[in-house]
C-alpha positions, 0 to 999 in steps of 0.5 A: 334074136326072138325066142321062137327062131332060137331053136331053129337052125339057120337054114330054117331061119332063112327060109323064114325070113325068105318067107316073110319077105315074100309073104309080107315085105314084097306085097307091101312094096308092090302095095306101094309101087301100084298106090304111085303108078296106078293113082289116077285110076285108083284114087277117083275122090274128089281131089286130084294132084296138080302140079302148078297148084298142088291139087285141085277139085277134079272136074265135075266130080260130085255136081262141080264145074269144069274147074272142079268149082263148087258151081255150075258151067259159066261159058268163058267168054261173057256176055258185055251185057251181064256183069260178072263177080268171081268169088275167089276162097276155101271152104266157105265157096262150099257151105250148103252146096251149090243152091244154098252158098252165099254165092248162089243167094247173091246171084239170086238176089241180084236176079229178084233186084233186076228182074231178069239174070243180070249178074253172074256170081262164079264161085271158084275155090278149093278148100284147104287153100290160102291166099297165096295159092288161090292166086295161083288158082285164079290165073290158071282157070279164075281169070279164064272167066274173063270177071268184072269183079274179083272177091277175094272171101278172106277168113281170119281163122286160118289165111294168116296160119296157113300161110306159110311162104313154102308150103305146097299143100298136095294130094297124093291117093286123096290124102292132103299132104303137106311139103316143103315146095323147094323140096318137091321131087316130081318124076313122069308127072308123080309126086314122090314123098318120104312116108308111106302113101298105105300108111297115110291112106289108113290113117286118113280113113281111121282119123274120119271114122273116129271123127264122126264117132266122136262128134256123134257122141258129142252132139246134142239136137237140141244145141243150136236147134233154132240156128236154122230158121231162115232169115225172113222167120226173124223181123228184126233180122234184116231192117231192109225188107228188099234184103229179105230173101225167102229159104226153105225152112230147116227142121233139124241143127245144120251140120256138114258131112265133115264134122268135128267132134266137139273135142277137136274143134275146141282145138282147132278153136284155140289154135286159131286164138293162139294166133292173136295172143300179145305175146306171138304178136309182139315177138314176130312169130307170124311176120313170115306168114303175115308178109307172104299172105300181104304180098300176095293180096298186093300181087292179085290187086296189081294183075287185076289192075292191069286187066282193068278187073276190080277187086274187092276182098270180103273179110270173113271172121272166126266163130270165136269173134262172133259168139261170145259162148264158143270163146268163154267155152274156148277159154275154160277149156284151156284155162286161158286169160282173155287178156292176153289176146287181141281177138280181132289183131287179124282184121287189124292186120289185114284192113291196115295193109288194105288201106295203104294199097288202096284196096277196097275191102268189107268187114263182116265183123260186126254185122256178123257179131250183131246178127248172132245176137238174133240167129246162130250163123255156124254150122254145127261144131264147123267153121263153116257157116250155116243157112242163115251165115250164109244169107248174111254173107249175101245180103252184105255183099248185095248192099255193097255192090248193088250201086257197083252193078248199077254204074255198070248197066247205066254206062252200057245204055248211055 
C-alpha cells in the first residue's frame, strides 16, 4: 500500500479510489469510447480508414482528387483519342505536390512533344503502401480510369520489406497501425485494436515534433545547396535537348514537410541495406515477403492482360545505391563491411521475376547513378526525390514510352 493511504481508514481509502476512478479512469475510458464512435467527425487528417485497403487518402483533402490521388480530377470514361498512363506507387506519387511530381513533368513533356494534350498521366497512390495493396487499390478505384497503360513505380528501399503477406496497414485517429489481416476485428464499420488509441494518438505527435527538432539541429543549408538547380541549368545533364524541360529555379536545399532528422534516417538507411546482406539472402529470411510482392506483380500483370491494359513496371532504387557518400556514411555509421551485402540483390530479384513473366520493365539504376555524378536527385535526408530526381524520372519514362503513345495515334488515324 503507498505510504500516503497508510494512515487513512478504509472508508477514506475507498472514497479515494472512488474518486480517482471518476476523476481519472472513467474520463480516459469515455476518452477512449468517443476516439472509436466519434472518429470520423474527429480525425478529419488527411487519412482515412478503409476497410478493403486499410486506409486511404481521403477525397479532396488538401488539393487531392476524388480518390484521394496526389492528382487532379480525370473524367472516368477516356477519350479514345487521348492515351491514357496510370501510375500506380507510394510516396513517390507525392514528391514536390501535384505540379512538381514526375507524373505532372511527364505529362507535361508529352503536351511540348505533341503540341496539344494528348497523353494523360494519372498519378494514383498512397503512401506507406506495398505492392500488394496498391493492387487492391487499382481495382477498387485505379481501373475505374479505364488506363491505357498501367506503371507500377517500384522502389527497392522498402516494397520487398513491407511486404509482409499479413500485414494490414490501418489508420485509426490518423495514426498508421500496423495488423495482422487474419486478426482484424471490425464491429458497425470500426476497426478495434488491442492498444490504447489516446496513447498512440500522443506518441504519434510527440515522435513528429521530436523529429522536426532533430532534423533542425541536424541540418545544414549549406548540404546539397546545388542539389536543386534545375536540369536545363547543367549541359551535360541530359544529352537530348528534346528532354530538357525548363523548372523554376529553387534557391534553397529542397526538403519535405516530413523530414527525418539525419539520425533517423541513417537508420531507416541501414535498415534497408540489411535487406541485401549475403547472409539474409542466403538464409531465405525474406523469401515470404519476396514471394508474396512477386505474385502480386504476377497477379496485376494477368488482370491487365485480360482488359487488354499494358503494363509496364518502373524500378525506382534506393539513395544508398545511387550516392556513393550516403552509403560510406551508412557504413561508418555502423561499422558495417561492405562486403557482405549485394547492394542491388532487390533489382536482381525483382528483373529475374520480370523476365520469366514477360513483363516489361525500366531500370532507373544507372541513369539514376550516372545523373548523381552532376545534380543531387534526393531530398534532404528523405527518400524521396528532389526537383531535379523527379525530372529524370520523367525524362526516362518519356524516352521509353514516347514510340509506345506514337503507335497508338498512328493506329487511330489509319
Amino acid at each position: 500500500m503507498p505510504k500516503a493511504l497508510q494512515f487513512l481508514s478504509p472508508k477514506k481509502i475507498y472514497q479515494v479510489l472512488i474518486l480517482f476512478f471518476f476523476w481519472a479512469v472513467l474520463p480516459l475510458f469515455l476518452l477512449e469510447l468517443l476516439m472509436i464512435i466519434l472518429e470520423p467527425y474527429l480525425s478529419q487528417g488527411i487519412y482515412q480508414y478503409d476497410r478493403d485497403l486499410g486506409f486511404r487518402i481521403r477525397p479532396y483533402a488538401n488539393g487531392n482528387n476524388q480518390f484521394g490521388f496526389n492528382d487532379r480530377d480525370y473524367p472516368l470514361q477516356k477519350d479514345p483519342d487521348q492515351f491514357r498512363i496510370l501510375v500506380v506507387s507510394d510516396s513517390f506519387n507525392w514528391a514536390g505536390g501535384k505540379e512538381r511530381n514526375y507524373t505532372a513533368f511527364l505529362e507535361k513533356q508529352f503536351e511540348q512533344y505533341y503540341q496539344k494534350p494528348q497523353v494523360e498521366v494519372i498519378s494514383a497512390g498512397y503512401p506507406g503502401t506495398h505492392t500488394g495493396e496498391q493492387l487492391a487499390m487499382l481495382k477498387k478505384y485505379g481501373l475505374q480510369y479505364h488506363p491505357d497503360l498501367v506503371i507500377l513505380g517500384f522502389f527497392v528501399g522498402n516494397d520487398f520489406l513491407d511486404g509482409d503477406p499479413n500485414r494490414k496497414r490501418i489508420i485509426v485517429n490518423d495514426v498508421y497501425i500496423d495488423i495482422d489481416r487474419r486478426k482484424e476485428l471490425v464491429i458497425w464499420g470500426y476497426p478495434i485494436i488491442g492498444q490504447s488509441r489516446l496513447l498512440l494518438f500522443i506518441q504519434q505527435k510527440y515522435k513528429v515534433f521530436r523529429e522536426a527538432a532533430r532534423s533542425k539541429q541536424s541540418w545544414n543549408p549549406q548540404i546539397f545547396s546545388e542539389a536543386v538547380l534545375v536540369a536545363s541549368t547543367n549541359p551535360h545533364a541530359f544529352p537530348n535537348p528534346a528532354l530538357q524541360t525548363v523548372i523554376k529555379p529553387i534557391q534553397s536545399p529542397e526538403q519535405s514537410p516530413g523530414i527525418m532528422s539525419l539520425k533517423t534516417f541513417l537508420k531507416v538507411e541501414k535498415t534497408r541495406l540489411g535487406f541485401c546482406e549475403k547472409a539474409n539472402l542466403a538464409e531465405g529470411k525474406w523469401q515470404d515477403n519476396i514471394d508474396y510482392i512477386l505474385s502480386n506483380i504476377s497477379e496485376m500483370n494477368h488482370l491487365l492482360q485480360t482488359q487488354g491494359i499494358q503494363f509496364l513496371v518502373a524500378i525506382y532504387p534506393d539513395e544508398f545505391q545511387v550516392n556513393p557518400e550516403l552509403f560510406q556514411q551508412v557504413v561508418n555509421q555502423f561499422d558495417l563491411n561492405p562486403q557482405d551485402y549485394e547492394t542491388t540483390c532487390m533489382q536482381r530479384i525483382l528483373t529475374q521475376h520480370l523476365k520469366a513473366q514477360g513483363i516489361d520493365y525500366i531500370d532507373f539504376l544507372v541513369p539514376f547513378q550516372k545523373q548523381e555524378k552532376n545534380q543531387h536527385l534526393y531530398l534532404l535526408q528523405e527518400p524521396h526525390w528532389n526537383s531535379v530526381g523527379n525530372q529524370v524520372a520523367a525524362n526516362l519514362l518519356f524516352e521509353n514510352l514516347v514510340q509506345t503513345t506514337n503507335r497508338f495515334f498512328k493506329s487511330r488515324s489509319n
